[in-house]
C-alpha positions in Angstrom: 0.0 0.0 0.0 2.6 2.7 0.8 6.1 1.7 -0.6 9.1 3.7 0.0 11.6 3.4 -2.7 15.4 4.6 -2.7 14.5 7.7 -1.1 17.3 10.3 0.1 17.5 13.3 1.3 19.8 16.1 2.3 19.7 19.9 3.7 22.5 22.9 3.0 24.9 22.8 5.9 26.2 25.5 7.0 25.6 29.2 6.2 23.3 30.7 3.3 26.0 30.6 0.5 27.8 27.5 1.8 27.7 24.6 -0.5 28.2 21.3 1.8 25.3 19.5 2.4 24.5 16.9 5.1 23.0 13.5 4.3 19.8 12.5 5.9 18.0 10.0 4.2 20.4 7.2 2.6 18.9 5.1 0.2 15.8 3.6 2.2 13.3 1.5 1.0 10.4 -0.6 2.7 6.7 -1.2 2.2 4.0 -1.2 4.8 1.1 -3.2 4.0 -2.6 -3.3 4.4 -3.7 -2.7 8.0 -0.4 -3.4 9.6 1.7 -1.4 11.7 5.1 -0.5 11.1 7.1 0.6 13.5 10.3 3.0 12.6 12.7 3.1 15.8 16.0 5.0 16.2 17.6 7.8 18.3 17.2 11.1 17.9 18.6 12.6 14.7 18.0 9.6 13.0 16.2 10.8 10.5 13.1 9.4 11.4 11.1 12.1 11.4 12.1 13.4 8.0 11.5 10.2 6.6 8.0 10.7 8.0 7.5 14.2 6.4 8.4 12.2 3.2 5.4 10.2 3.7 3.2 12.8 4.1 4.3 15.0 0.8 5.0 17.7 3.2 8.8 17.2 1.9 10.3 16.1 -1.4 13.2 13.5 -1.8 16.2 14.4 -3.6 15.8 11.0 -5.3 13.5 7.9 -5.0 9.9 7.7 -4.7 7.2 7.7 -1.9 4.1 6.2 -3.1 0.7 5.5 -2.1 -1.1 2.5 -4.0 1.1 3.2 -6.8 1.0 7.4 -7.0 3.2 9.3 -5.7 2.7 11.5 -2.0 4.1 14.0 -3.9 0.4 15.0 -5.2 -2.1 16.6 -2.6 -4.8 14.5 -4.3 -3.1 11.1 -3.4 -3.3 12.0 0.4 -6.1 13.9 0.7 -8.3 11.8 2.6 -6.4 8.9 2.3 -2.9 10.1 4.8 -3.6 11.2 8.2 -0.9 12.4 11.0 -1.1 12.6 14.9 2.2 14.8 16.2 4.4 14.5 19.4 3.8 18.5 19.9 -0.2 18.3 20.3 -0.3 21.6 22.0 0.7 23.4 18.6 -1.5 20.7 16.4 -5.0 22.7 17.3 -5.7 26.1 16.7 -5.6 27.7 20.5 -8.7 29.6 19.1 -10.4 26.2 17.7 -13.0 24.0 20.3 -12.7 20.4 20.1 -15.9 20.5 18.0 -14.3 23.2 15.4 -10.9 20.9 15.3 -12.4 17.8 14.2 -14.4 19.8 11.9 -11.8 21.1 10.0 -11.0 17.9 7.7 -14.3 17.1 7.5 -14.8 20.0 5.4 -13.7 18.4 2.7 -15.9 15.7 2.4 -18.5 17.8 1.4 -21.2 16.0 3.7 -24.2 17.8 5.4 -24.1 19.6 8.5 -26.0 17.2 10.6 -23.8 14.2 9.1 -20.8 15.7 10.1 -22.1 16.9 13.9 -23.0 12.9 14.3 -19.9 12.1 12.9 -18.2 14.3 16.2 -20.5 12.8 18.5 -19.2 9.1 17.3 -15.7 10.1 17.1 -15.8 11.7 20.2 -17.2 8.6 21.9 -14.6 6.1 20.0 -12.0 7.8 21.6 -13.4 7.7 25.0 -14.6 11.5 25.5 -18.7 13.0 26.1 -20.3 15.4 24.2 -19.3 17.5 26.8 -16.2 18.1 25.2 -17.3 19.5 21.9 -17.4 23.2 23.0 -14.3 22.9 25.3 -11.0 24.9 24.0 -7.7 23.4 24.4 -6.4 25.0 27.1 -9.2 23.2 29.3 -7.8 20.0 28.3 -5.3 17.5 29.9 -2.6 16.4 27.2 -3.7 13.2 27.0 -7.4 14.5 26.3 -6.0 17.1 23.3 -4.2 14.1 22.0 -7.3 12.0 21.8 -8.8 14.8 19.9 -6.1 15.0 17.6 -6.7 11.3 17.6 -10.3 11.9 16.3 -9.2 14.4 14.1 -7.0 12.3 12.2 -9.3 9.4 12.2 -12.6 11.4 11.0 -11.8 11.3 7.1 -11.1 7.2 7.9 -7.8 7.5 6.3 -6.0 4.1 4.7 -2.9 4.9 6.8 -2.1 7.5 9.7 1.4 8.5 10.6 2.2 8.8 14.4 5.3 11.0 15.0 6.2 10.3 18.8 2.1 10.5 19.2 2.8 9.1 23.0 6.2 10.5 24.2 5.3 13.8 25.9 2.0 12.1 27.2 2.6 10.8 31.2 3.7 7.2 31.5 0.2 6.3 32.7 -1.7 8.0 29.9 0.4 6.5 27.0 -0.9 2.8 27.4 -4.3 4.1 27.3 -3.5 6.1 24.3 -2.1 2.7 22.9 -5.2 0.9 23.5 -7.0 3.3 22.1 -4.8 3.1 19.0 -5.2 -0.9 18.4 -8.9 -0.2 19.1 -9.5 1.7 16.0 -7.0 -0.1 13.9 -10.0 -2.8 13.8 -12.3 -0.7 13.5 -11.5 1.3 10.6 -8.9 -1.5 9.3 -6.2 1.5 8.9 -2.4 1.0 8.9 -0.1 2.7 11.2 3.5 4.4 10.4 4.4 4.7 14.4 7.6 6.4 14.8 9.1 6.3 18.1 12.4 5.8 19.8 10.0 4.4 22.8 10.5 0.4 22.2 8.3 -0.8 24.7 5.6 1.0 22.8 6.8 -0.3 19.5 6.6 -3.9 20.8 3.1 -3.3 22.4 1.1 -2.0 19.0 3.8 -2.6 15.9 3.7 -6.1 13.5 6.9 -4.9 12.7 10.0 -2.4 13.4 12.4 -1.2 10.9 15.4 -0.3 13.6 17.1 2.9 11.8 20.7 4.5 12.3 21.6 7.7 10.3 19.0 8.4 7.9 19.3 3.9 6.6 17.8 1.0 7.6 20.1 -0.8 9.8 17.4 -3.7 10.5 14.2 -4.9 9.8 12.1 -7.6 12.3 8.7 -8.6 13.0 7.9 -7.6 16.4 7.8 -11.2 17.8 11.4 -11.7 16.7 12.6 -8.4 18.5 14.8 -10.5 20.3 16.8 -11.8 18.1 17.8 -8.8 16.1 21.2 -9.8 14.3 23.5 -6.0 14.0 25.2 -5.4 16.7 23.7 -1.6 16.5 20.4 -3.2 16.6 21.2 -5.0 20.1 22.6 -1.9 21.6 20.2 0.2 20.4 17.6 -1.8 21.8 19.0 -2.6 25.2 20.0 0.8 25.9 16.0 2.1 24.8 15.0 -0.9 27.0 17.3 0.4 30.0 16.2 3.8 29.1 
């Protein structure tokens, strides 16, 4: 479904008229499938999160392809509707000015659907991801971070993307509120049969919702596993990487 192909990437290093450039994305390529979740793990500076702006067509690759059921991301009208994304910064994701009502609204726009479809479709949204009615005319500031991340939550989910991209979704959420965020999660993967680009450095996370983790060092893939054979990772960078996140 989305396939990732030779992509790289690199940004001007230096000052405005230097002309060495620093290498972020090396030649990666990998596929996540139909309602699975793939898991991209690595430390900070990684290049994860480039690599995930890549699959959202916010950025372009200096070479290779990003595609989406065989077009590329590249095209608004691929990923409109299709691509969702819920952020580690959910404090800057909503519109301060915005209740939780006017936030979910905003994608639904799009869809073109009546009024009273679309203010059903808040109350059921808002329900599936365990909040009243209450909340509809609430404004962030009134929230707890793990209740503005649930709205982003039902944000993302309200156009019923194929995929949704989760950028550190969980890490600036208490320890206590991230499993119920990950429950949450796995909970509307079956419902809406979506697949899940969850990129974390958090491995205990990765190991709770992920099929499978693509362990990444310096912009390439060092390793790929399925989730039950975590274990037995074969690099040696893999093993390090994830007994010190383990330790961590």
């Amino acid at each position: 479904m989305l396939k990732v192909n030779s992509v790289e990437k690199s940004y001007k290093k230096g000052g405005l008229f230097s002309k060495e450039r620093q290498q972020v994305l090396k030649n990666v390529s990998f596929e996540c499938r139909n309602g699975e979740c793939l898991g991209i793990i690595g430390e900070s500076g990684s290049g994860k999160s480039t690599l995930g702006r890549m699959i959202l067509g916010i950025e372009k690759p200096d070479h290779g392809t990003v595609l989406f059921e065989g077009k590329n991301v590249g095209d608004r009208r691929v990923r409109l509707g299709a691509i969702s994304a819920v952020f580690q910064d959910y404090k800057s994701s909503i519109n301060p000015f915005f209740t939780v009502e006017e936030a979910i609204m905003e994608p639904l726009k799009v869809q073109k659907k009546t009024q009273i479809e679309n203010q059903n479709k808040i109350d059921i949204l808002l329900n599936q991801v365990g909040l009243d009615p209450s909340y509809r005319k609430k404004y962030p500031h009134e929230l707890s971070g793990g209740e503005i991340q649930r709205v982003c939550i039902a944000r993302a989910i309200s156009i019923e993307p194929k995929c949704i991209l989760l950028d550190e979704a969980i890490s600036s959420l208490d320890v206590s509120v991230q499993m119920q965020v990950l429950d949450l999660l796995k909970e509307l993967k079956k419902i809406y049969n979506m697949s899940y680009v969850f990129i974390t450095h958090d491995i205990q996370a990765a190991a709770y919702i992920c099929d499978r983790v693509i362990i990444f060092r310096n912009g390439q893939i060092e390793e790929m596993v399925k989730i039950e054979q975590l274990k037995d990772v074969q690099s040696e960078y893999a093993r390090k990487l994830l007994q010190m996140l383990i330790t961590f």
